[in-house]
N, C-alpha and C positions, 0 to 999 in steps of 0.2 A: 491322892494316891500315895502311898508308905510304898518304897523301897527298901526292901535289907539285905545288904552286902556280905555277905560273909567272906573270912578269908579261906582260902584252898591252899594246901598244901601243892606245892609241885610235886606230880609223880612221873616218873620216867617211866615212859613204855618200855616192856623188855623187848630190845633184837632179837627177831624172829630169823635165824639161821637155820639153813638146810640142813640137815643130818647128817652127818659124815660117815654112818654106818651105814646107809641109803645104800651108798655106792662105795662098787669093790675097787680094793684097788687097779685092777686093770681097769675098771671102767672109767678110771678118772685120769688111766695114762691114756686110755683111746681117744679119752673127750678133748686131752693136751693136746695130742697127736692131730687130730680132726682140727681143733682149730687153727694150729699152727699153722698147718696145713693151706687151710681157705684163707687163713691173714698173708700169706704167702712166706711164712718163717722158716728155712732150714732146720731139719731138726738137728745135725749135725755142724759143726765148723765153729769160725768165728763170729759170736752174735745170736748163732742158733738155740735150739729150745733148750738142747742138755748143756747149754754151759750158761744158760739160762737159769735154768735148773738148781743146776747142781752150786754156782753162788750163791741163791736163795738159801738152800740148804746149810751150808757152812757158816752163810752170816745168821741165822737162825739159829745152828747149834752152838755159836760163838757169845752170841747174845742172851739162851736161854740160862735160868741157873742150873747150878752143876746137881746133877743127880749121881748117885753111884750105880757104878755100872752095874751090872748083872755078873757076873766076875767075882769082884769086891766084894759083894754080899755072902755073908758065913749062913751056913747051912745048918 
């Protein structure tokens, strides 16, 4: 019995993400909200979801490159 090997290329399956435009944005602060929630998170104070949040945010915008602002741009 003949055996032939061939070689294959590795192919990476593409990440199949959810759609961002699925969902609005309230629906995706209620969905924060709701979990927080049942995890039992404050949404408010020290620890809680919006200071949570809102670090996410700033090391996010801190990190991405600089785009021009909307300002900046000549008409």
């Amino acid at each position: 019995m003949n055996e032939t090997i061939t070689e294959h290329e590795a192919v990476e399956e593409p990440v199949v993400e959810p759609a961002a435009e699925a969902v609005s944005d309230e629906q995706l602060v209620a969905m924060l909200v709701d979990r927080a929630r049942s995890d039992g998170l404050q949404l408010t104070g020290e620890g809680g979801l919006l200071q949570q949040l809102t670090k996410r945010v700033l090391e996010s915008a801190r990190t991405c490159p600089s785009r021009p602002s909307p300002r900046s741009r000549t008409r």
